[in-house]
N, C-alpha and C positions, 0 to 999 in steps of 0.2 A: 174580568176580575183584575181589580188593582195590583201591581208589585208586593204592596206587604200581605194582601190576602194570598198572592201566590206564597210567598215565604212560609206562610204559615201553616197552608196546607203542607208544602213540603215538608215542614218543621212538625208536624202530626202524623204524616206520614211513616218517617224513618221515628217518631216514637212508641208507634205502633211497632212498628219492626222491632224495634229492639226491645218490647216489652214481651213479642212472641219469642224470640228468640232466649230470652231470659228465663220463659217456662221450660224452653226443650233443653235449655242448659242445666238449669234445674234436675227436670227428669235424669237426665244423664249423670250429671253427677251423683244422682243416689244408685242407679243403675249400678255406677262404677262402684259406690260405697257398699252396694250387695257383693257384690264379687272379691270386694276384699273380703270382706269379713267370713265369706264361704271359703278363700286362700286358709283364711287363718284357723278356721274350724278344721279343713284339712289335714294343715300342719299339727293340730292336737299342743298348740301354746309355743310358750319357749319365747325363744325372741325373734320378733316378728322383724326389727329393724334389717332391712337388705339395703345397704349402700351400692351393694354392683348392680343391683337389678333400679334402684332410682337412679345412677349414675346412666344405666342403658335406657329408659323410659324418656330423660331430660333431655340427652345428645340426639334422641331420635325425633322429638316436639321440637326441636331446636331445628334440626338439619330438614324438616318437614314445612316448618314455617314459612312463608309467604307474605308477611306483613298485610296490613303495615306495625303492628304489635312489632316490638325490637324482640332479637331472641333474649334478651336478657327478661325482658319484660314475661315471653313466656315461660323463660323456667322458672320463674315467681311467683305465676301463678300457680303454676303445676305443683311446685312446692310447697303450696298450701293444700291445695287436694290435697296429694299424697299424705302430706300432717295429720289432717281431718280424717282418713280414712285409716290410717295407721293407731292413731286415740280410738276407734270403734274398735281394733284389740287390744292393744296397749299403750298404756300414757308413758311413754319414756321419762326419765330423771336424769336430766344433763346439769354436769358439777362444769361451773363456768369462775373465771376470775370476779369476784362481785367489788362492791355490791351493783343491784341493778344501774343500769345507763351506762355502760362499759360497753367497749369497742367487744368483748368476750360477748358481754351479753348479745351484740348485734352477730357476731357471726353464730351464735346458737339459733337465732331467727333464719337467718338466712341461711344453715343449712339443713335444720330440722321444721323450719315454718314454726306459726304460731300456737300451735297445738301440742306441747309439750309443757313440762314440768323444769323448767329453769333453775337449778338451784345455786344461788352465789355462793363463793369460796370466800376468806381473806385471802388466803395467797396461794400462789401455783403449788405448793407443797400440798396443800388443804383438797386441790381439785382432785390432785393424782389419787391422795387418799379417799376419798370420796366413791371413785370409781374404782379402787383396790378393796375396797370392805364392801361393796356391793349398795353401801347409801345412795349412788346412782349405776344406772344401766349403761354410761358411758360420761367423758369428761372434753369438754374443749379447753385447747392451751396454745396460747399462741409460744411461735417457731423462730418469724423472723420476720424483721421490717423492711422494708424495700431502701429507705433512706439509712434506719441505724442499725441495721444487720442482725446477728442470730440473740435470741432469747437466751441466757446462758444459763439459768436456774430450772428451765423446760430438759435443755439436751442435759444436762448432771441426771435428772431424774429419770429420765427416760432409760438409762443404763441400767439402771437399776430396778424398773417399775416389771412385773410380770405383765402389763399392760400394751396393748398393740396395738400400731398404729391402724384404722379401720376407716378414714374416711379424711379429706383436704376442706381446706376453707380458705379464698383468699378476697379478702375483706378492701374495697377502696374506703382507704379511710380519709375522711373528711371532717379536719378540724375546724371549730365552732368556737370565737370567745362568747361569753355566756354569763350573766350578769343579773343585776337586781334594777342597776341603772340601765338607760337608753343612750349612754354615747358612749361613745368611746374614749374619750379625753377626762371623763368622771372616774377613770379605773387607776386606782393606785398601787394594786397587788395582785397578782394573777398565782391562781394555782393552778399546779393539773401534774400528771405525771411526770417522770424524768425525759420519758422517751418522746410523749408533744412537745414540752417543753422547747426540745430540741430541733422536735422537727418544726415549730414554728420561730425558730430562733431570729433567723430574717425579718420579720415580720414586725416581732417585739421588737426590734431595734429601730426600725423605723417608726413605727406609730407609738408604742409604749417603752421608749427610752428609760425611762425616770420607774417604773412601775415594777417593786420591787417581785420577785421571782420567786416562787415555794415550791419544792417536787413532795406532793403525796403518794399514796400508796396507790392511787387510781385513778380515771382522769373523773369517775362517779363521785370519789372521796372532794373530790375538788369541786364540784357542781354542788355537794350539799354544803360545802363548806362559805361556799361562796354565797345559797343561799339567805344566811345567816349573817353575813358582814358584811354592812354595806361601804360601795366602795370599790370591793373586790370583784374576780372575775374569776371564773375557770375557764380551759381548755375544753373540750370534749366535743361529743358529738349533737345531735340535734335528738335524740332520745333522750338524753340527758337533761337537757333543758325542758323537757314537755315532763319527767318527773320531779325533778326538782323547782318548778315554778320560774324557771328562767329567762330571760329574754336574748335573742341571737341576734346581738349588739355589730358582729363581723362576720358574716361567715367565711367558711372556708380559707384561714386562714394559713393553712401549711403550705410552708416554703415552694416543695417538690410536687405539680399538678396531680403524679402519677404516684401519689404516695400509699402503699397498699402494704397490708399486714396479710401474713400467710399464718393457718392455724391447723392442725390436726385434734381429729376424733379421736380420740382413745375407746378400745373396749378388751373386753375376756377373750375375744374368738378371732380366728382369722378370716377372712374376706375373700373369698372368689374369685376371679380373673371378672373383670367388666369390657376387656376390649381397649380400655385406656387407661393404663392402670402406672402409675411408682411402684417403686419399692424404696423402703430407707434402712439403713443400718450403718451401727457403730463398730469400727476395726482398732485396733491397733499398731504401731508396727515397732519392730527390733530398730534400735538404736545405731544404725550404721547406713555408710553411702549408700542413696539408690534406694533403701528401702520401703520408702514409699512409690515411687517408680516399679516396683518389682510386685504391689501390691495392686494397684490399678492397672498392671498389663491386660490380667486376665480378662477386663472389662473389653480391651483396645481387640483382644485376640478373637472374641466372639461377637463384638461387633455390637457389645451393648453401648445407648450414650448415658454417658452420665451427665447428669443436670445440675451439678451441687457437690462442692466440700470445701465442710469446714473443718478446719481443728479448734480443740478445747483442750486443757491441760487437764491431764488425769489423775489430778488433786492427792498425788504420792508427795508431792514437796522435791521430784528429784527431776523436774523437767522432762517429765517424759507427756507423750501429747497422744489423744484419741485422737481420730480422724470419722468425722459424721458424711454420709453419701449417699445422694439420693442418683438413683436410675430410672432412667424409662423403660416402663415393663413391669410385669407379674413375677413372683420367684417362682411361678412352674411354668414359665414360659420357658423354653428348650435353650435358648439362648441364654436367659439370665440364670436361670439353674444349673449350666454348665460351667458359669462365668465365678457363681458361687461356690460352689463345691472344690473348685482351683483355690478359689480365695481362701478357702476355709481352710486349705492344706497349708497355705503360706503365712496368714495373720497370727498370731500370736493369743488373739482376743477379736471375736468376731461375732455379733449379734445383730441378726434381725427383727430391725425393728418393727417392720409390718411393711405388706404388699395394701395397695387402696386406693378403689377409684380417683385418678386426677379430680381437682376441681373443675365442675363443669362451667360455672359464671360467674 
């Protein structure tokens, strides 16, 4: 047998394989899709979404893995199961920053999969509500960016929201200029948010010096805008361009390689201990020496780490400042639950914002 009829056989060989292998997959998967839906008949309704229990299902496909699939790869797919099988009892309605092609809208895929009910907001006030009057069964909002730091209109509301935090998302974001034209020297106006703007700020200054600069409400608002006039360009990502007609004239064009947006779930109920879990909440403290030192002891004394804080001014007009902290750990972990209950004798203003599985990818 010649070389290329060997190839070929080989090459019909492993597609046989993988064509049987496709049916046992198949089967399985509806297998698995029986068994939810018998979970869910069990439970008698309610809501079906468990972040701790897909937070343990994903870490454990993960640490299982054996390639050559990257673990990233497998909790993406699994993330789709689980979507698919969650929609056979209910269609979740996640209030997201809109409209579609939004960095909001990519981490609602990526941490609900594509078998949900997406609903755009105009603005992070609009999501909170959304998922406060029950128009959705939960809300995504981003926190904080890796390059231009905390979300400041997220933490104001979060004080305020009966809404708890239920679940992480942290998004590598990957800026895209995005166009009607094919070059890049045809662009005379770039839109897109404040915060790409920024982070591609490098970028512009070398290649689009001259190219005047617009911050819209989103980097979606700026893909559709830029559909429309030619000439122009927006920032955003590569979802954006496949809805709005666009072409990815640059990609990846932000400054900072490791440039990545963190985002939380909001819901009505609190969350479970999953094994790897935050907690976050907003404190207070009295106006005198040390006393913020006297407020994070209790953390130092039981041996919790903190991961995070920031301050925000607590919008009295008399400089007086919250202080937001996140920790590693459950709040009925014996340690963190110790750590809080001290706290809660000494802060002045102390709110738990919610305990919720870490991001697993």
């Amino acid at each position: 047998m010649s070389e290329p009829d060997d190839r070929d056989a080989a090459l019909a060989r492993h597609r046989a394989a993988i064509d049987a292998l496709d049916q046992e997959i198949l089967a399985r998967l509806n297998a698995r899709a029986a068994h939810a839906q018998a979970i869910g008949a069990l439970k008698g309704g309610g809501n079906a979404y468990r972040p701790e229990r897909e937070a343990q299902v994903l870490t454990r496909l993960q640490s299982a893995n054996r390639g050559p699939l990257s673990r990233e790869a497998v909790a993406g797919v699994f993330r789709q199961v689980m979507s698919a099988c969650l929609a056979l009892e209910q269609t979740l309605r996640i209030a997201y920053l809109g409209p579609p092609g939004t960095f909001s809208h990519d981490a609602v895929a990526k941490h609900f999969g594509q078998f949900v009910d997406a609903v755009p907001c105009l603005t992070i006030d609009e999501v909170f509500r959304a998922a406060e009057n029950g128009q959705t069964d939960h809300a995504v909002v981003p926190v904080e960016n890796s390059t231009e730091g905390a979300v400041g209109r997220t933490l104001d509301l979060m004080c305020q929201t009966p809404l708890r935090i239920c679940g992480e998302i942290r998004l590598r974001i990957r800026q895209n200029l995005l166009s009607t034209a094919t070059a890049v020297e045809d662009v005379t106006k770039v839109y897109s948010h404040a915060q790409s703007l920024a982070q591609c700020a490098g970028w512009l200054a070398r290649l689009l010096p001259g190219a005047a600069r617009v911050a819209v409400a989103s980097n979606a608002e700026a893909a559709r805008l830029a559909a429309g006039e030619p000439g122009s360009a927006a920032i955003a990502g590569e979802n954006a361009a496949a809805i709005y007609g666009l072409n990815v004239i640059a990609p990846h064009i932000e400054d900072e390689p490791n440039n990545t947006t963190r985002f939380w779930v909001l819901g009505r109920h609190p969350v479970p201990a999953s094994g790897r879990d935050e907690t976050s909440l907003v404190m207070s403290a009295p106006n005198r020496p040390g006393a913020v030192y006297t407020l994070l002891e209790p953390f130092a004394a039981h041996g919790v780490s903190m991961t995070r804080l920031e301050s925000r001014p607590a919008r009295t007009g008399l400089w007086e400042y919250l202080f937001f902290v996140d920790v590693a750990g459950h709040e009925t972990d014996p340690p963190v639950a110790a750590a809080l209950d001290e706290l809660g004798k000494k802060a002045p203003m102390l709110k738990i914002l919610g305990s919720y599985p870490a991001a697993v990818y």
